[in-house]
DSSP file (Angstrom, degrees, kcal/mol; ACC not computed):
  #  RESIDUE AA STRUCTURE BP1 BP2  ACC     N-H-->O    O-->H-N    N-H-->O    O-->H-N    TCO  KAPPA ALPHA  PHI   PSI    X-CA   Y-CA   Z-CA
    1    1 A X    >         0   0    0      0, 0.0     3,-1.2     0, 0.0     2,-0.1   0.000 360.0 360.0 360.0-174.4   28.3   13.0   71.9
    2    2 A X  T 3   +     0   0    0      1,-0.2    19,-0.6    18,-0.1    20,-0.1  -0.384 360.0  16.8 -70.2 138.3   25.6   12.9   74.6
    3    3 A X  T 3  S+     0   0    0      1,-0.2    -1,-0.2    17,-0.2    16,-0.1   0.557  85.3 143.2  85.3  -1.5   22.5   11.0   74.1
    4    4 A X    <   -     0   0    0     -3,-1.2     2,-0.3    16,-0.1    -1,-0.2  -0.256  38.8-153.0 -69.9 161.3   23.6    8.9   71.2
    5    5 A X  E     +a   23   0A   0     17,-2.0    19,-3.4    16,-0.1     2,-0.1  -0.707  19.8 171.5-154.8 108.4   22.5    5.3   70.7
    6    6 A X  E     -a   24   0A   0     -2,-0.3     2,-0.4    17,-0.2    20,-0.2  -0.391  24.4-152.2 -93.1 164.4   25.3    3.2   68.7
    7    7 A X    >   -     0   0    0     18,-1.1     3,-1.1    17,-0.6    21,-0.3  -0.914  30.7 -34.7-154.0-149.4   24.4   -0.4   68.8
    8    8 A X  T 3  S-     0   0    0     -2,-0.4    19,-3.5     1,-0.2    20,-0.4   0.145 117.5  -3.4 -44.9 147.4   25.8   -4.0   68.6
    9    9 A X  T 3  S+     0   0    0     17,-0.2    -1,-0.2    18,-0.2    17,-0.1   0.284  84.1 162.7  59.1  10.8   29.2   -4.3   66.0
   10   10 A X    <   -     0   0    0     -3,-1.1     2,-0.4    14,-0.1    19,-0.2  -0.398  28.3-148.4 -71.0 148.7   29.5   -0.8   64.6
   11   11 A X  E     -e   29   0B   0     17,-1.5    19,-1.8    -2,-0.0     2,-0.3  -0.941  14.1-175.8-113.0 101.2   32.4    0.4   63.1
   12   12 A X  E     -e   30   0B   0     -2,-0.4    19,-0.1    17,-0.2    20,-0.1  -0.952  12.8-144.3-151.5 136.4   33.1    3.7   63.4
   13   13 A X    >   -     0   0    0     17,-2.0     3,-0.5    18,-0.3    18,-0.1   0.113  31.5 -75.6-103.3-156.7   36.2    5.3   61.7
   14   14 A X  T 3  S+     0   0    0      1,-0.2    19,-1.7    19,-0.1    -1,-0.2  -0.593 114.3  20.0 -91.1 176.7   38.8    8.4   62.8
   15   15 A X  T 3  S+     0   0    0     17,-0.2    19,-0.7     1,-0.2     2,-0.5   0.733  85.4 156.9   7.7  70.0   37.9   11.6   62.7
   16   16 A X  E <   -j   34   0C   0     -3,-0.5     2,-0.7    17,-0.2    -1,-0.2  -0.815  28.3-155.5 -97.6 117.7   34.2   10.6   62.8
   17   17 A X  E     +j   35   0C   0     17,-1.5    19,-3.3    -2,-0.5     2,-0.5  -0.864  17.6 172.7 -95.9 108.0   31.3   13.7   64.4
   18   18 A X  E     -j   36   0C   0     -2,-0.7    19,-0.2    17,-0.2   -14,-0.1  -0.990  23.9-145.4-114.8 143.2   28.1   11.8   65.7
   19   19 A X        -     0   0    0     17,-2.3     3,-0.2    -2,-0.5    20,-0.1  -0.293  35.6 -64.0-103.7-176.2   26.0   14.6   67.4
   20   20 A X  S    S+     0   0    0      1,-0.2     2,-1.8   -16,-0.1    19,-0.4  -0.231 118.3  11.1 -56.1 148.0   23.8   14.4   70.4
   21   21 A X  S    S+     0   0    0    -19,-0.6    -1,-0.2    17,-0.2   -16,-0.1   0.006  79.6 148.7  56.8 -29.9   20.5   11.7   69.6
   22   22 A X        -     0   0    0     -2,-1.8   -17,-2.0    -3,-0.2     2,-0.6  -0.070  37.8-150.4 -18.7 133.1   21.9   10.6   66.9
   23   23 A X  E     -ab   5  41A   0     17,-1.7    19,-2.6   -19,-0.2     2,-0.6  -0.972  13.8-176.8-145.6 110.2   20.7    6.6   66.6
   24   24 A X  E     -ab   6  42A   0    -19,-3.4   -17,-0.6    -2,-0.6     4,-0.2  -0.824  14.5-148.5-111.9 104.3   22.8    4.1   64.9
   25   25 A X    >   -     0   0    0     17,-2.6   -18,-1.1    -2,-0.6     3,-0.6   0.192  39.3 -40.7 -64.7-167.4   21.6    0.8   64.6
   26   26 A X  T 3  S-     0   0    0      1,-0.2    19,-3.2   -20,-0.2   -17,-0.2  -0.093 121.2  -7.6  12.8  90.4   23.0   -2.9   64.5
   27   27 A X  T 3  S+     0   0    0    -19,-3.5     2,-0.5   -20,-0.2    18,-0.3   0.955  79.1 172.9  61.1  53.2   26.5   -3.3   62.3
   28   28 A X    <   -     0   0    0     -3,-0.6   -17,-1.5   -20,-0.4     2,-0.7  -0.857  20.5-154.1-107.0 136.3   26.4    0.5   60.9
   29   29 A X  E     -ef  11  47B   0     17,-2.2    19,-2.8    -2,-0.5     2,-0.5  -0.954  14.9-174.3-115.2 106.7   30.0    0.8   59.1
   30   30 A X  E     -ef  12  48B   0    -19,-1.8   -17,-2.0    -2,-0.7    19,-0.2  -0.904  13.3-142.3-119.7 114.4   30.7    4.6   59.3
   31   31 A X        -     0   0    0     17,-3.1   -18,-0.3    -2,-0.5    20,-0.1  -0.123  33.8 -73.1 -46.3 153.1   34.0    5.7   57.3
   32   32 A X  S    S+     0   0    0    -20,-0.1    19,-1.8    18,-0.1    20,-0.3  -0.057 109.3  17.9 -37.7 136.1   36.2    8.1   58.2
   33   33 A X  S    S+     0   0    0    -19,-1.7    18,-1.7    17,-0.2    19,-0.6   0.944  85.6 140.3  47.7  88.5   35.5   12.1   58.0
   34   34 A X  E     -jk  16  52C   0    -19,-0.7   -17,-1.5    17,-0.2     2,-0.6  -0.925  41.5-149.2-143.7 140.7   31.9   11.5   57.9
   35   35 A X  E     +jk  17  53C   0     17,-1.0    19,-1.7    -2,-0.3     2,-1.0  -0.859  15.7 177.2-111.0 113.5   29.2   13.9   59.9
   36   36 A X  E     -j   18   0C   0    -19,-3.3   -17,-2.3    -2,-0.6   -14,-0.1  -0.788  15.6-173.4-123.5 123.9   26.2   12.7   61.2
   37   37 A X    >   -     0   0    0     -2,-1.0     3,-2.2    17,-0.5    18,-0.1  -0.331  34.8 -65.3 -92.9-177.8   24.5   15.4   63.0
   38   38 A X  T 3  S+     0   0    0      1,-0.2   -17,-0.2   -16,-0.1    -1,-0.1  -0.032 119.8  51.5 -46.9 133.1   21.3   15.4   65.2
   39   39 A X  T 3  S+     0   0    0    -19,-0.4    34,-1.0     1,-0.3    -1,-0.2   0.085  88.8 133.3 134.1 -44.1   18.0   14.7   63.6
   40   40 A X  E <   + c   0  73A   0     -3,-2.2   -17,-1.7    32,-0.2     2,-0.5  -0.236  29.3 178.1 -58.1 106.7   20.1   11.1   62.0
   41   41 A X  E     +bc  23  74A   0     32,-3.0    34,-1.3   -19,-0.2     2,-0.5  -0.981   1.1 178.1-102.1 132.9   18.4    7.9   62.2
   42   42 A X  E     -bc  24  75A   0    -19,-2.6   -17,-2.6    -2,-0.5    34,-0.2  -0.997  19.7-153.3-125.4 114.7   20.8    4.9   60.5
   43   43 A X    >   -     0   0    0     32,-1.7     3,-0.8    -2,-0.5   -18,-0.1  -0.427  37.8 -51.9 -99.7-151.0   19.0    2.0   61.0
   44   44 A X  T 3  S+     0   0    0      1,-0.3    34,-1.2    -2,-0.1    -1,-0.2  -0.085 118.7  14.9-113.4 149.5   20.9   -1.7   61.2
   45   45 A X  T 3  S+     0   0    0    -19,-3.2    -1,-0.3   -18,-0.3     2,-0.3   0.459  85.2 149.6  77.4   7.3   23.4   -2.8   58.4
   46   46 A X    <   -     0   0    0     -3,-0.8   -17,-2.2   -20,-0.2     2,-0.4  -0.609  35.9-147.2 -77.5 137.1   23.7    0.6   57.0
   47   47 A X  E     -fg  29  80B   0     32,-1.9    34,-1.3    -2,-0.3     2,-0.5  -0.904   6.3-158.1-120.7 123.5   27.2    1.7   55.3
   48   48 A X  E     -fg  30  81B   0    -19,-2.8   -17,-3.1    -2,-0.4    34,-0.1  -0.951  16.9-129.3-107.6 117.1   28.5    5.2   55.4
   49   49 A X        -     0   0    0     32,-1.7   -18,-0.4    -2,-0.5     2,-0.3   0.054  37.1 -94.7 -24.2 158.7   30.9    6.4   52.8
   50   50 A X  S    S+     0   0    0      1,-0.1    34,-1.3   -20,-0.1   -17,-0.2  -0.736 111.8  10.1-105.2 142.1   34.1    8.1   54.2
   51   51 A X  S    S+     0   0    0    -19,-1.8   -17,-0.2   -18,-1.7     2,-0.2   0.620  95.5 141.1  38.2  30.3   33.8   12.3   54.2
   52   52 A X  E     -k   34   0C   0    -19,-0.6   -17,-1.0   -20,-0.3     2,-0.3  -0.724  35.6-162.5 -79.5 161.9   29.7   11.6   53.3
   53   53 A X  E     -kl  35  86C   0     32,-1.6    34,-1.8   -19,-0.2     2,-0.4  -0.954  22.2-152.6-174.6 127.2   27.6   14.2   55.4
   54   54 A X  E     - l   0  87C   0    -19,-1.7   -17,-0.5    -2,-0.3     2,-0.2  -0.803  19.9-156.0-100.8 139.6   23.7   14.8   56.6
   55   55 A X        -     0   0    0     32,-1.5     3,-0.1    -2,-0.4   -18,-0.0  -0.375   8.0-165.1 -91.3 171.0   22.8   18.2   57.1
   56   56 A X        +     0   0    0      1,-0.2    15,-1.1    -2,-0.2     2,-0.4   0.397  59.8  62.3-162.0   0.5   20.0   19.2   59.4
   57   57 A X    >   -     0   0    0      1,-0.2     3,-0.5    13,-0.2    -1,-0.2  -0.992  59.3-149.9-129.1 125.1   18.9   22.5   59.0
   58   58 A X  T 3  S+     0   0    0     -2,-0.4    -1,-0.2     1,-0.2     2,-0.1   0.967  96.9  22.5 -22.5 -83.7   17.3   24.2   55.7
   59   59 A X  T 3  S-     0   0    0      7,-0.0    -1,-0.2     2,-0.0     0, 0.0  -0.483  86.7-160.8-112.5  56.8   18.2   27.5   55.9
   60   60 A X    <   +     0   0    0     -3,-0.5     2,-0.2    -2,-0.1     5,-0.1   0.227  13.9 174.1 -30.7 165.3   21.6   27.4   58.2
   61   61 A X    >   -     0   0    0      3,-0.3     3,-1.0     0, 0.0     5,-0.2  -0.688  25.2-151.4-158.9 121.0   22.6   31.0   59.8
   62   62 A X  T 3  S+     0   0    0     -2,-0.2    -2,-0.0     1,-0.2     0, 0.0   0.860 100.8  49.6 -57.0 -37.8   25.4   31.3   62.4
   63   63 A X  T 3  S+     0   0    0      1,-0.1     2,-0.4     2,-0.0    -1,-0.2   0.375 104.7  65.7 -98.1  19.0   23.8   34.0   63.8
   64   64 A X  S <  S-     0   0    0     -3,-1.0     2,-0.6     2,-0.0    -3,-0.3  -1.000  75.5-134.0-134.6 138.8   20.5   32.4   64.1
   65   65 A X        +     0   0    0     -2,-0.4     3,-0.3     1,-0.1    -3,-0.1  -0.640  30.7 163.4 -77.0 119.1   19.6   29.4   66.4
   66   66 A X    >>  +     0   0    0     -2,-0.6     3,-1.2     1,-0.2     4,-0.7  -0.064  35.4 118.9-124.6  35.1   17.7   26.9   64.6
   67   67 A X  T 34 S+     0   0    0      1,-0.2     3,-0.3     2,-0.2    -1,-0.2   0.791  76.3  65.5 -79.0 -31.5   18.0   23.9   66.9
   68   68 A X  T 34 S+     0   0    0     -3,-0.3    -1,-0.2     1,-0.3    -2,-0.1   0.587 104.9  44.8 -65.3 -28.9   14.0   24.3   67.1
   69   69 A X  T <4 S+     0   0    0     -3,-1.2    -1,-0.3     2,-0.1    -2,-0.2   0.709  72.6 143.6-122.8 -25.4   13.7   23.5   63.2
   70   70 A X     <  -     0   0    0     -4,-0.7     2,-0.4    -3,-0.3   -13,-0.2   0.139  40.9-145.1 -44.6 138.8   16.1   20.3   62.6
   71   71 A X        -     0   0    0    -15,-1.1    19,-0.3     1,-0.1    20,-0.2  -0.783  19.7-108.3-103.7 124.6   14.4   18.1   60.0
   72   72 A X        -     0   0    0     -2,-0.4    18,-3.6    17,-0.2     2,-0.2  -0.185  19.8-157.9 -45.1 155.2   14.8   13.9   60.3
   73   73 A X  E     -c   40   0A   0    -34,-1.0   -32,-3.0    17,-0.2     2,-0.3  -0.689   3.9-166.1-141.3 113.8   16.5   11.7   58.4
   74   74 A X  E     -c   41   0A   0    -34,-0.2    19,-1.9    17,-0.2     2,-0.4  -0.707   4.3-176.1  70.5 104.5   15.8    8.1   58.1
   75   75 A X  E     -cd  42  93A   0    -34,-1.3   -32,-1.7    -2,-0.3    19,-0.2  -0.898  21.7-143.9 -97.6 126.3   18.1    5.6   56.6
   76   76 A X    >   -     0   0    0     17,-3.3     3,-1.3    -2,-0.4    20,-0.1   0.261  33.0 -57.9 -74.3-168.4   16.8    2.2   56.4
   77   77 A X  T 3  S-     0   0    0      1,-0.2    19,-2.0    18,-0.1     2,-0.3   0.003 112.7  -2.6 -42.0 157.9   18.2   -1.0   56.8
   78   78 A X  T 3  S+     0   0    0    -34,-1.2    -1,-0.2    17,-0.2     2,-0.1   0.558  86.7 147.1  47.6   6.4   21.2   -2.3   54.5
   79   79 A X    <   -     0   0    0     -3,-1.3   -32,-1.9    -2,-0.3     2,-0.4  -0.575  39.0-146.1 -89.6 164.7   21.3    1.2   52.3
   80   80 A X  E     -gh  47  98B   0     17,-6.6    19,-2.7   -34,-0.2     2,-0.2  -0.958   9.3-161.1-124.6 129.7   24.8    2.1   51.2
   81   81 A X  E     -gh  48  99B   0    -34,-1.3   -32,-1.7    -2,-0.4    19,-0.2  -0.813  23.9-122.7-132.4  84.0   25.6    5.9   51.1
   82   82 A X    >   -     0   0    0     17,-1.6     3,-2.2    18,-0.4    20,-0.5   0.178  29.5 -76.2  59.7  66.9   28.7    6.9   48.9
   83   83 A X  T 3  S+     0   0    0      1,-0.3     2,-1.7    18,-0.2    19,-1.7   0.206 117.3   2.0 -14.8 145.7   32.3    8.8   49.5
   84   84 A X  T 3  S+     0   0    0    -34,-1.3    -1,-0.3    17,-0.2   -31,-0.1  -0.011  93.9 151.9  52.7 -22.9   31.5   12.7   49.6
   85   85 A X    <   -     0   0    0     -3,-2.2   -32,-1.6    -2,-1.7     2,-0.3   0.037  35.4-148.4 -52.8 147.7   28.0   12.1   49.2
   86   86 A X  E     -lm  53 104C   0     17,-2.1    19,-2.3   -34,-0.2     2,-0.6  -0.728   6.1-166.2 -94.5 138.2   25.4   15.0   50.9
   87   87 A X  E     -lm  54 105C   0    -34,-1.8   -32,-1.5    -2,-0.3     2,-0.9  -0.806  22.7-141.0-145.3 102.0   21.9   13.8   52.2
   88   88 A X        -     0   0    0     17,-1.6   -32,-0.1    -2,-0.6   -34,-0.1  -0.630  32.4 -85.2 -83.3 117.3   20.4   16.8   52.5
   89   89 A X  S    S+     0   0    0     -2,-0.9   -16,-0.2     1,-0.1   -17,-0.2   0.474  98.4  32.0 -83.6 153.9   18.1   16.8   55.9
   90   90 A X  S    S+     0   0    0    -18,-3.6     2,-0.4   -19,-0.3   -17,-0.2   0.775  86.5 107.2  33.5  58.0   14.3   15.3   56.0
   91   91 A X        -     0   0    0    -20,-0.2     2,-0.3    16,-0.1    -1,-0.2  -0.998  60.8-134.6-152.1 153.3   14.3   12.9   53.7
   92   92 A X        -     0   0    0     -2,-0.4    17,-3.7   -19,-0.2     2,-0.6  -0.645   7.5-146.2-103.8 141.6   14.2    9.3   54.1
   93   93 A X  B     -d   75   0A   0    -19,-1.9   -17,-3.3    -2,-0.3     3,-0.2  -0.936  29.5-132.5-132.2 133.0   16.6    6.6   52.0
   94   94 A X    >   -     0   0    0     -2,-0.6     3,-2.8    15,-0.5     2,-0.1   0.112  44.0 -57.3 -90.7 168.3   14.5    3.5   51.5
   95   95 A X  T 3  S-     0   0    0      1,-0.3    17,-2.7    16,-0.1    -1,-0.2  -0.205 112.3 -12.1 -53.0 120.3   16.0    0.1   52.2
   96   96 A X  T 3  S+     0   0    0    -19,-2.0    -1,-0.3     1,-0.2   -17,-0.2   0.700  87.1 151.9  60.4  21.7   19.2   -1.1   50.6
   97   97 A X    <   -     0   0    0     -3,-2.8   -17,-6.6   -20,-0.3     2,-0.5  -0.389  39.8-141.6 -77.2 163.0   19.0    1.7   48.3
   98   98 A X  E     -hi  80 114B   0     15,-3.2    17,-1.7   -19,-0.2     2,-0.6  -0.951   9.9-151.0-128.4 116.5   22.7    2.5   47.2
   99   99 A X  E     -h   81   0B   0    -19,-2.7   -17,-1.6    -2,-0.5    17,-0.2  -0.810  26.2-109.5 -87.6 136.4   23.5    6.4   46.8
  100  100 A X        -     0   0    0     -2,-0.6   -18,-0.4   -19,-0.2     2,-0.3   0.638  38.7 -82.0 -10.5-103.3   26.2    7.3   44.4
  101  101 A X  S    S-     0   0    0    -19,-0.4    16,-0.4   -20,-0.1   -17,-0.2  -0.360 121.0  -0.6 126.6 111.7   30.0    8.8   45.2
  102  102 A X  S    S+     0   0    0    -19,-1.7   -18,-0.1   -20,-0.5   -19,-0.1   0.325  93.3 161.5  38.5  25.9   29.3   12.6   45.7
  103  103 A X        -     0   0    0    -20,-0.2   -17,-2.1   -21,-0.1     2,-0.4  -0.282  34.0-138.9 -51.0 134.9   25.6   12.2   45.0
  104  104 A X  E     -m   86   0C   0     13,-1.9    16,-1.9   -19,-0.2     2,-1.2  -0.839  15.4-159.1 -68.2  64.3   23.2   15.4   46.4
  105  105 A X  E     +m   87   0C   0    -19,-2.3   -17,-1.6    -2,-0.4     3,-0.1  -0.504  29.3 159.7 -99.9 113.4   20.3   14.0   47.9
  106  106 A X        +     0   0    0     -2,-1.2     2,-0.3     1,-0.2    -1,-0.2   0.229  59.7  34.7-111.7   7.2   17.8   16.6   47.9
  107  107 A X  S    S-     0   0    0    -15,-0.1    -1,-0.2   -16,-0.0   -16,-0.1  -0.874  94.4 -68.3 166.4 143.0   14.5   14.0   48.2
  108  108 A X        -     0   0    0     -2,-0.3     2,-0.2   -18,-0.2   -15,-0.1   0.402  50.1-152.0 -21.2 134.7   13.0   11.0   49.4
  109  109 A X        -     0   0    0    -17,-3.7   -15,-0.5    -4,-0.1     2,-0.3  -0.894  20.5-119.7-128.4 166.6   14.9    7.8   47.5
  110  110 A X    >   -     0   0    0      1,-0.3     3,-2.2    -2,-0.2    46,-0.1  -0.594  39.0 -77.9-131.3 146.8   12.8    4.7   47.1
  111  111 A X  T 3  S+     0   0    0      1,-0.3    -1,-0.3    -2,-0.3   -15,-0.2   0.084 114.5   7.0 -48.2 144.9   13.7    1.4   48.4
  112  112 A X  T 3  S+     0   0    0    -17,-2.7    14,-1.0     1,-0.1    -1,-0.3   0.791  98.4 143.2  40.5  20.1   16.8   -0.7   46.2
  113  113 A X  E <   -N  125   0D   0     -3,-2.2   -15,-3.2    12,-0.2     2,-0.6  -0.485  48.9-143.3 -65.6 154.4   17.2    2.6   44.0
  114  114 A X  E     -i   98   0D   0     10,-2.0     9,-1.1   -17,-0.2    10,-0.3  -0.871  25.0-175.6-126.5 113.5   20.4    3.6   42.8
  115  115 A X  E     +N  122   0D   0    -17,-1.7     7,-0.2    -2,-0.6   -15,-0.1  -0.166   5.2 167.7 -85.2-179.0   20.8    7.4   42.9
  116  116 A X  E   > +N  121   0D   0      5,-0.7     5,-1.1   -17,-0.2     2,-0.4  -0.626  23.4  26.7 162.3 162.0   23.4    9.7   41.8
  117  117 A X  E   5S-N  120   0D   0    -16,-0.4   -13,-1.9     3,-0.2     3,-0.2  -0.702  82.1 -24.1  61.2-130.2   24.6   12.8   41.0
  118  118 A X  T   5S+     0   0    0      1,-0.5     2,-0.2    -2,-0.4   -13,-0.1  -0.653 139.5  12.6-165.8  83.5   24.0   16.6   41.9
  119  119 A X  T   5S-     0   0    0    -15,-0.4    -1,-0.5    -2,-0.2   -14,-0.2   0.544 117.0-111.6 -87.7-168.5   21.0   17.0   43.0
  120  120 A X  E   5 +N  117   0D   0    -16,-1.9     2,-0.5    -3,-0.2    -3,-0.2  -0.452  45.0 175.9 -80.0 137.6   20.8   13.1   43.3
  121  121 A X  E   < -N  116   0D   0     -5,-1.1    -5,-0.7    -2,-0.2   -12,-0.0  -0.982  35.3 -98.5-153.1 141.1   18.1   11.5   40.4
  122  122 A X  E     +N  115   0D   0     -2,-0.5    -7,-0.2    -7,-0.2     3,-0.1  -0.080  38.8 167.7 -36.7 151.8   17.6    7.5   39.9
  123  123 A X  E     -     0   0D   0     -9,-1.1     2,-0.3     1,-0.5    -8,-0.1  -0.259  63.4 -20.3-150.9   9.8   19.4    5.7   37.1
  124  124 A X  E     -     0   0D   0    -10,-0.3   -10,-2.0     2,-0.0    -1,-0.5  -0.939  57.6 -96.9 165.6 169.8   18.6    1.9   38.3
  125  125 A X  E     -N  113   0D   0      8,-0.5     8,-0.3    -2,-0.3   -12,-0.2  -0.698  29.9-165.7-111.8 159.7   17.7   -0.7   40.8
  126  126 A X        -     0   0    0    -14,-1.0     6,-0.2     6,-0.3    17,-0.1  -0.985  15.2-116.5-160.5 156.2   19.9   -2.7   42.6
  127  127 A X    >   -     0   0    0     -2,-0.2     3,-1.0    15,-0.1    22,-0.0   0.096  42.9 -93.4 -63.7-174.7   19.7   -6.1   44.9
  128  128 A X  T 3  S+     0   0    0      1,-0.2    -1,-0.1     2,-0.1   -32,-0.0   0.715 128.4  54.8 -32.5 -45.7   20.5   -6.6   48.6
  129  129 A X  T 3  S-     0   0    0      0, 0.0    -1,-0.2     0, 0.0    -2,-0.1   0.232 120.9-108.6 -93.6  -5.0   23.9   -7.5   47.5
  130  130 A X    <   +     0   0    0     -3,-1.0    -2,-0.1   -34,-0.2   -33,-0.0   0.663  68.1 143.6  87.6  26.5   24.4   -4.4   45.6
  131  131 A X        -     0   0    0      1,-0.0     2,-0.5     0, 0.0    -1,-0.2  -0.216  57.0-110.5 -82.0-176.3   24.3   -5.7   42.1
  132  132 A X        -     0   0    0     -6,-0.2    -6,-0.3     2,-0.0     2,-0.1  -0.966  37.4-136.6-111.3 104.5   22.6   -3.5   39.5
  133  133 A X        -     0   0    0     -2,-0.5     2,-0.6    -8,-0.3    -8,-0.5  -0.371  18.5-165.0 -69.6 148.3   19.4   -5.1   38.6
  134  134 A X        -     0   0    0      8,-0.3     8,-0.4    -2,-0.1     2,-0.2  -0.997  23.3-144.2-131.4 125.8   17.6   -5.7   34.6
  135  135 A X        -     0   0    0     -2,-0.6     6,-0.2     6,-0.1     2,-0.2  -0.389   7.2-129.3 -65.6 137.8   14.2   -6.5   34.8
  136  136 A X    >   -     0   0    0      4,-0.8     3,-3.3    -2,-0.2     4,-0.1  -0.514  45.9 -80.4 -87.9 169.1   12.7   -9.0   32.3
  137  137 A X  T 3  S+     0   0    0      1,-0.3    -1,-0.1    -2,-0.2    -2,-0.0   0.645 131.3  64.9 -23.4 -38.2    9.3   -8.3   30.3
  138  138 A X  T 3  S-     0   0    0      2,-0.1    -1,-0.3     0, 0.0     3,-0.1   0.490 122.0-105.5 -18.1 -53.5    8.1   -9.3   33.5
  139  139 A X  S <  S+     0   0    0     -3,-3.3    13,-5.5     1,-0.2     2,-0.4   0.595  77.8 134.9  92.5   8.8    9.0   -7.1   35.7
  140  140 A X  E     +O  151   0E   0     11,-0.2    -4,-0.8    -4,-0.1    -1,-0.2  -0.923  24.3 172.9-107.3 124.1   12.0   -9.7   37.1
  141  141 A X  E     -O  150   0E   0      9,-1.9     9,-1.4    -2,-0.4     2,-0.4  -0.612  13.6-158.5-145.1 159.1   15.1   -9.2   37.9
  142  142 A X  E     -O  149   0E   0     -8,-0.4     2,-0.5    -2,-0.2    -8,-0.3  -0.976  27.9-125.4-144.3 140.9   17.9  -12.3   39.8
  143  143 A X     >  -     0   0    0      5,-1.2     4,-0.7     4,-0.5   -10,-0.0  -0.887  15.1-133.3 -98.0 150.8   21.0  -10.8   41.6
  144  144 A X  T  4 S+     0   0    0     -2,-0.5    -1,-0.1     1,-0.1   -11,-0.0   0.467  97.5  41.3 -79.9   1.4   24.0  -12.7   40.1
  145  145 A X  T  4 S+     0   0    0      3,-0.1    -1,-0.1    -3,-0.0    -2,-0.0   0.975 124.4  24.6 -81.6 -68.7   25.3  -13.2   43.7
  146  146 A X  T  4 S-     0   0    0      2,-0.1    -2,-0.1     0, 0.0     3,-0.1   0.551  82.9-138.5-114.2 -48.9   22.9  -13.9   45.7
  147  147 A X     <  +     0   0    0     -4,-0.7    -4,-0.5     1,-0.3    -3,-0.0  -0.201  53.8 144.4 101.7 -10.5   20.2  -15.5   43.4
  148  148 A X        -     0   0    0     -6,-0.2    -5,-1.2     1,-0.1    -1,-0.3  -0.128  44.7-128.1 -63.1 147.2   17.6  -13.6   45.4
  149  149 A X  E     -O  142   0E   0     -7,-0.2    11,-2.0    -3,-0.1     2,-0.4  -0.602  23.2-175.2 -88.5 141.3   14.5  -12.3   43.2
  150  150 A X  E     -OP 141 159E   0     -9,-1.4    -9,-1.9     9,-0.2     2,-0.6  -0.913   9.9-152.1-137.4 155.8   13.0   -8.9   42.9
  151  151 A X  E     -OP 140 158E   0      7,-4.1     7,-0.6    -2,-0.4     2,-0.4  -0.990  10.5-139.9-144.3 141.9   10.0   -7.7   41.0
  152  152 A X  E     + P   0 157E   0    -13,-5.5     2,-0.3    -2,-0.6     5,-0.3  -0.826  34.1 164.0 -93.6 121.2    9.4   -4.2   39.6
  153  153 A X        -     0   0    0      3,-2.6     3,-0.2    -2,-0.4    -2,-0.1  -0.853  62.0 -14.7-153.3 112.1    5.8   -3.2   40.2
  154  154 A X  S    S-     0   0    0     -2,-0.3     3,-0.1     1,-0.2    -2,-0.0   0.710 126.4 -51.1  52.3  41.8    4.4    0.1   40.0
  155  155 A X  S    S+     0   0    0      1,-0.4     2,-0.3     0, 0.0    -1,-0.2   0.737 122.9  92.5  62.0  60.9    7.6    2.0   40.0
  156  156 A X        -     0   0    0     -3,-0.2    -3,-2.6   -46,-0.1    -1,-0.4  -0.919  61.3-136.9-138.2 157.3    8.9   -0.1   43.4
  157  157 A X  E     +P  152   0E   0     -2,-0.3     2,-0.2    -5,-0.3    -5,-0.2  -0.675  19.9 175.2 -96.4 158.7   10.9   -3.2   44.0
  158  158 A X  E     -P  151   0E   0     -7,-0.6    -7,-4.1    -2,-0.3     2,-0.0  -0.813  34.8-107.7 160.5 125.6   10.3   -5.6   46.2
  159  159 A X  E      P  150   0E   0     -9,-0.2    -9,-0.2    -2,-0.2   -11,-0.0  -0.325 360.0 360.0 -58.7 145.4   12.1   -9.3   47.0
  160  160 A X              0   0    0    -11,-2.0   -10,-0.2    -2,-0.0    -1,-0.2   0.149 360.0 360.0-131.3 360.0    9.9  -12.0   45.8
């Protein structure tokens, strides 16, 4: 719609809603059914799930206009967001975090987390490459892919 801003190599699937402002960075892969209304920032390398869906209002009304009140949404670089999943509006989803398969994400998720479920709650970290990371005694974790290193410090990750 009017006022969007797709940018270089996106991928964009059938029956696909992007609303007015919407802002899609760099290589954003959006599946098929998926709604991303106004309010949606995706920045570059971001994967949307096929029929996944941002909301944008709280307390919706048909018979009340609330265009006045749409809340942001933020997804950073490289995160990966799920089939069916909801990302329920003002909340930010931290870099290369990976949401679940018909995960609820009712609050802020933390950079390389892996959520899931309904509402959406942590269960693990996971690399760049989408691995599931285990931390040593340390606080060190290796993707088996990639080789790249992460350290768990003070309940974040971060590439070392």
């Amino acid at each position: 719609m009017t006022g969007c801003k797709l940018g270089k190599g996106c991928n964009i699937g059938q029956n696909v809603v992007i609303s007015p402002q919407v802002v899609l960075g760099n290589n954003v892969k959006v599946q098929n059914n998926v709604s991303v209304y106004t309010g949606v920032t995706c920045e570059d390398d971001v994967f949307l799930g096929p029929s996944c869906v941002f909301t944008n209002v709280i307390n919706p009304r048909s018979f009340i206009n609330r265009k006045e009140e749409f809340r942001k949404t933020l997804v950073k670089r490289g995160a990966t967001i799920g089939a069916n999943a909801t990302i329920v509006c003002g909340n930010s989803i931290g870099e290369y975090a990976m949401i679940g398969a018909g995960a609820v994400v009712t609050k802020e998720v933390s950079a390389y987390a892996l959520v899931m479920g309904n509402p959406a709650h942590q269960t693990g970290w996971v690399s760049q490459y989408g691995h599931k990371l285990t931390f040593n005694e340390h606080g060190e974790a290796t993707c088996p892919e990639s080789g790249q290193r992460y350290l768990l410090k003070e309940g974040s990750v971060s590439c070392i």
